[in-house]
PyMOL CGO cylinders between C-alpha atoms (Angstrom):
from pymol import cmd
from pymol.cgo import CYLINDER

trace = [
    CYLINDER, 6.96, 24.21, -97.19, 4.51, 26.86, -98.25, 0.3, 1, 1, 1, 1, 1, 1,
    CYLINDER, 4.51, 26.86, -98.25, 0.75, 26.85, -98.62, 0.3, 1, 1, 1, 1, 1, 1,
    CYLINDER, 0.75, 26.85, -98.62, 0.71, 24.72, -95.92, 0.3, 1, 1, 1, 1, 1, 1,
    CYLINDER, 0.71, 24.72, -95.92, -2.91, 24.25, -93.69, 0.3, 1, 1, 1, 1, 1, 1,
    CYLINDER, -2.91, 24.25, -93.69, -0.69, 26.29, -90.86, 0.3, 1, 1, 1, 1, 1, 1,
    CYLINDER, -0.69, 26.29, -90.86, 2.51, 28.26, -89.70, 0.3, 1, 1, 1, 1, 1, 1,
    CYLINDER, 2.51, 28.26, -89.70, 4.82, 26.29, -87.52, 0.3, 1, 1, 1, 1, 1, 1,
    CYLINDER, 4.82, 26.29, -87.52, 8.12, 24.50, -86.98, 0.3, 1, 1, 1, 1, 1, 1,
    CYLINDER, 8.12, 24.50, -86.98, 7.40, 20.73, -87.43, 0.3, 1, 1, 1, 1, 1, 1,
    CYLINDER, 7.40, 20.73, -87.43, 11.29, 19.68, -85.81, 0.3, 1, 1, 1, 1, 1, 1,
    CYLINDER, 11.29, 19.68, -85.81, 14.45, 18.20, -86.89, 0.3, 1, 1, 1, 1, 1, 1,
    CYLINDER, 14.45, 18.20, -86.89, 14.83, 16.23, -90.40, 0.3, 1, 1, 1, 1, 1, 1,
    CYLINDER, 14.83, 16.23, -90.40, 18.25, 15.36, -91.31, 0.3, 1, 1, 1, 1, 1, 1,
    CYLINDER, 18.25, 15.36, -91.31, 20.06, 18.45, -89.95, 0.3, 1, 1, 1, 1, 1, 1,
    CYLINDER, 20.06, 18.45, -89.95, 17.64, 21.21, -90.83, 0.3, 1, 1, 1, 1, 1, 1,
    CYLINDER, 17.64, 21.21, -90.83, 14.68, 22.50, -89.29, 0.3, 1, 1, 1, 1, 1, 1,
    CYLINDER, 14.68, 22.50, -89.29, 11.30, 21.64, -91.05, 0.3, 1, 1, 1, 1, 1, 1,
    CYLINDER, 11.30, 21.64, -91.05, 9.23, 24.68, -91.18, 0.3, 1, 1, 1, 1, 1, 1,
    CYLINDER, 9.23, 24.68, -91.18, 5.74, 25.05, -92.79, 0.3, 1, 1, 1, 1, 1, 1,
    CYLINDER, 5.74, 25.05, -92.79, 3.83, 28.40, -93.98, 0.3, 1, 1, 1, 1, 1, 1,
    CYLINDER, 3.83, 28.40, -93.98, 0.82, 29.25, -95.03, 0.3, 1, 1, 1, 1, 1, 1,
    CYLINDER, 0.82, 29.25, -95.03, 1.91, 32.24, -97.54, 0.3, 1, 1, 1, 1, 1, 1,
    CYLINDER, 1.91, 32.24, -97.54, 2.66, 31.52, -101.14, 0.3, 1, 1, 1, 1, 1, 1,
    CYLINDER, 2.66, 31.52, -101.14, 5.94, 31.19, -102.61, 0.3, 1, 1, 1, 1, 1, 1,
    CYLINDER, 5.94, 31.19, -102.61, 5.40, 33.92, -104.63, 0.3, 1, 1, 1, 1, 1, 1,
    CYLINDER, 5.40, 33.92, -104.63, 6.74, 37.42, -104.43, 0.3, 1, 1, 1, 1, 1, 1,
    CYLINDER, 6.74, 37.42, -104.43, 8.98, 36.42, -101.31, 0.3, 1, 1, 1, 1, 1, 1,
    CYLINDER, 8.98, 36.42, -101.31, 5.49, 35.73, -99.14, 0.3, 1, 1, 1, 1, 1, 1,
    CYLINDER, 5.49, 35.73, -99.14, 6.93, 32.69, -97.85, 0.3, 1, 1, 1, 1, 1, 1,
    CYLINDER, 6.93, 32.69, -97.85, 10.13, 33.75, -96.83, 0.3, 1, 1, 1, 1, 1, 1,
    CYLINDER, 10.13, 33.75, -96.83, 8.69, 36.63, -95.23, 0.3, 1, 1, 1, 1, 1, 1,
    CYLINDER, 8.69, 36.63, -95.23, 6.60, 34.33, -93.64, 0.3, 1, 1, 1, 1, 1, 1,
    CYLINDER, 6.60, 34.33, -93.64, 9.36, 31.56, -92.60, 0.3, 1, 1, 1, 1, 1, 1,
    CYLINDER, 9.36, 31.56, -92.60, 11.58, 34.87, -91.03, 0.3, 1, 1, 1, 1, 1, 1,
    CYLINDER, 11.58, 34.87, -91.03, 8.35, 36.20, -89.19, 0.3, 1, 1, 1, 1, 1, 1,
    CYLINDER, 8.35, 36.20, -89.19, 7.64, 32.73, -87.95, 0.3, 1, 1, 1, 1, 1, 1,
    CYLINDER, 7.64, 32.73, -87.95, 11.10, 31.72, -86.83, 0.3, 1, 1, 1, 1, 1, 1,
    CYLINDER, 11.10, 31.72, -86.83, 11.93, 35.17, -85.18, 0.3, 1, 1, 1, 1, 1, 1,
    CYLINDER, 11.93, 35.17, -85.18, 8.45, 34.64, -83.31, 0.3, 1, 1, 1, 1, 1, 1,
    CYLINDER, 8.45, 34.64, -83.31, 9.21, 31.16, -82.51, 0.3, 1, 1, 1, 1, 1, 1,
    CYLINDER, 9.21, 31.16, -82.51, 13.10, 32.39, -81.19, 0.3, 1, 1, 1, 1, 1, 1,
    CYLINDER, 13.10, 32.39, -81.19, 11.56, 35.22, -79.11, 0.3, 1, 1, 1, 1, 1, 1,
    CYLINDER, 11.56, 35.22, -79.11, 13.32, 37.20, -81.41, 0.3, 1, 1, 1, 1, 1, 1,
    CYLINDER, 13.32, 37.20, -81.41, 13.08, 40.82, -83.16, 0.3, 1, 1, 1, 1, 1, 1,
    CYLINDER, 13.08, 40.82, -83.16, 11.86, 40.04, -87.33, 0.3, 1, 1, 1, 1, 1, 1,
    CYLINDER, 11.86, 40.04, -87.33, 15.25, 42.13, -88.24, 0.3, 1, 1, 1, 1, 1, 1,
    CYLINDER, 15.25, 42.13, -88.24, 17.43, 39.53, -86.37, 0.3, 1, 1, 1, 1, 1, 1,
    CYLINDER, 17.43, 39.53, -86.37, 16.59, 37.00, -88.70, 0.3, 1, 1, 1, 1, 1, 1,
    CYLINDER, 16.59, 37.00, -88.70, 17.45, 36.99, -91.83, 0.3, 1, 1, 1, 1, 1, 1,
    CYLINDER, 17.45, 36.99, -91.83, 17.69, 35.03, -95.28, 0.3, 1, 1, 1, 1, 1, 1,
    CYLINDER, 17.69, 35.03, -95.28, 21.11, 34.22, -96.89, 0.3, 1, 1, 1, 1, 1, 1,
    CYLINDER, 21.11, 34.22, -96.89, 20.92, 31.99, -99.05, 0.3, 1, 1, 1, 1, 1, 1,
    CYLINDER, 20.92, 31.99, -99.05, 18.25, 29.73, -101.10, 0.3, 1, 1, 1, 1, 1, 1,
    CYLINDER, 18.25, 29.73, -101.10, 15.58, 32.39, -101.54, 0.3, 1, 1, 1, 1, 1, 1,
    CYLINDER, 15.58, 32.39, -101.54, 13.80, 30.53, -104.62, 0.3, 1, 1, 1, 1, 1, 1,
    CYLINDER, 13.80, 30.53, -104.62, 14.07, 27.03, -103.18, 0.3, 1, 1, 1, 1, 1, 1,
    CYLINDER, 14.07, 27.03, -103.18, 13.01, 24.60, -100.82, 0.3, 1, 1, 1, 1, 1, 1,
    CYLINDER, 13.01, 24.60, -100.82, 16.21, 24.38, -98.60, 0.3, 1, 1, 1, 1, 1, 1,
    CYLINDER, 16.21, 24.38, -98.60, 17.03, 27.74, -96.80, 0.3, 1, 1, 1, 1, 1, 1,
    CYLINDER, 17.03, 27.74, -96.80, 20.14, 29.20, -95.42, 0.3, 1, 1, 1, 1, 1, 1,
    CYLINDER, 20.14, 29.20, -95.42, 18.84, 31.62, -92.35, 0.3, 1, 1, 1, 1, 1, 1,
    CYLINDER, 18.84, 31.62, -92.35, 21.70, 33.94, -90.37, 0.3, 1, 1, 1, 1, 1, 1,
    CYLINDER, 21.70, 33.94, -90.37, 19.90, 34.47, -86.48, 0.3, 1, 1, 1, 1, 1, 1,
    CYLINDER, 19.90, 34.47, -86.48, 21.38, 37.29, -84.01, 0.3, 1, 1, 1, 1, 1, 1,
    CYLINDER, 21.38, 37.29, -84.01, 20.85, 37.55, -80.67, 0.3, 1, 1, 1, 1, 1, 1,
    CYLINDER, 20.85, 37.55, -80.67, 21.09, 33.72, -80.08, 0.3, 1, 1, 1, 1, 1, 1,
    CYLINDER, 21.09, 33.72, -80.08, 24.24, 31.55, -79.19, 0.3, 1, 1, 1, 1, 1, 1,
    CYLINDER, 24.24, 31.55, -79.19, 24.47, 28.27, -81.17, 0.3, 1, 1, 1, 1, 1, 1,
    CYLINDER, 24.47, 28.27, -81.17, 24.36, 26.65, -78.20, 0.3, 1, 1, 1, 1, 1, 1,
    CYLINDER, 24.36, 26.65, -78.20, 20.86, 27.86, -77.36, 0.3, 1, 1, 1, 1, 1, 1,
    CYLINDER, 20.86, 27.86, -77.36, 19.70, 27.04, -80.76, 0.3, 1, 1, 1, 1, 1, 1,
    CYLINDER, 19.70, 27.04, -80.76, 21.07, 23.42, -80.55, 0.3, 1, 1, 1, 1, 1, 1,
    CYLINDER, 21.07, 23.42, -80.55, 18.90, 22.97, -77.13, 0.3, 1, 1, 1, 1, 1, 1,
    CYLINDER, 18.90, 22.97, -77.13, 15.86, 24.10, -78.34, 0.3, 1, 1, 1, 1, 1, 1,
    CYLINDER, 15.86, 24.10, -78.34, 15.93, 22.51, -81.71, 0.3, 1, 1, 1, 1, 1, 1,
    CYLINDER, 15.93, 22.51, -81.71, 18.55, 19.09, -80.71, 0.3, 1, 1, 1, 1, 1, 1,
    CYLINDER, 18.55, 19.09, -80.71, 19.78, 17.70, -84.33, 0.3, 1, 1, 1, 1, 1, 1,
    CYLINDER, 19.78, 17.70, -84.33, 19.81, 20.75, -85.72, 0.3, 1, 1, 1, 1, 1, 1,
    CYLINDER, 19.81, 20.75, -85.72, 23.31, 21.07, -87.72, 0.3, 1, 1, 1, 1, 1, 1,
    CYLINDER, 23.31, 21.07, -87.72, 24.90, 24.41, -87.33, 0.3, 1, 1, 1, 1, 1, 1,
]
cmd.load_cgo(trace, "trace")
């Protein structure tokens, strides 16, 4: 959800990970700033995260290296992979 109040993950909503930034959806700011947070959040280098798919709307499809599923399922439980 961009232009949000602040940057963070807000959890688990049917299957996908809610996720608010402050940036703008325009020019790609908010993606940028959904990759940045998430590869923060991960512990993660910004190049291990990436966009796939959905760039222009709400729902996102984001590829993460350098994690096993299994690690992302305990930190975020619900989460559908």
């Amino acid at each position: 959800m961009p232009r949000s109040a602040v940057d963070g993950i807000e959890g688990v909503v049917e299957g996908a990970l809610r996720v608010r930034v402050t940036a703008a959806p325009t020019g790609g700011a908010a993606n940028e700033a959904l990759l940045r947070l998430l590869a923060a959040e991960l512990g993660l280098p910004r190049r291990a995260v990436r966009l796939v798919a959905g760039a222009t709307g709400r729902r996102k499809l984001v590829a993460v290296e350098g994690i096993r599923p299994e690690e992302l399922a305990a930190r975020f439980p619900g989460l559908a992979l």
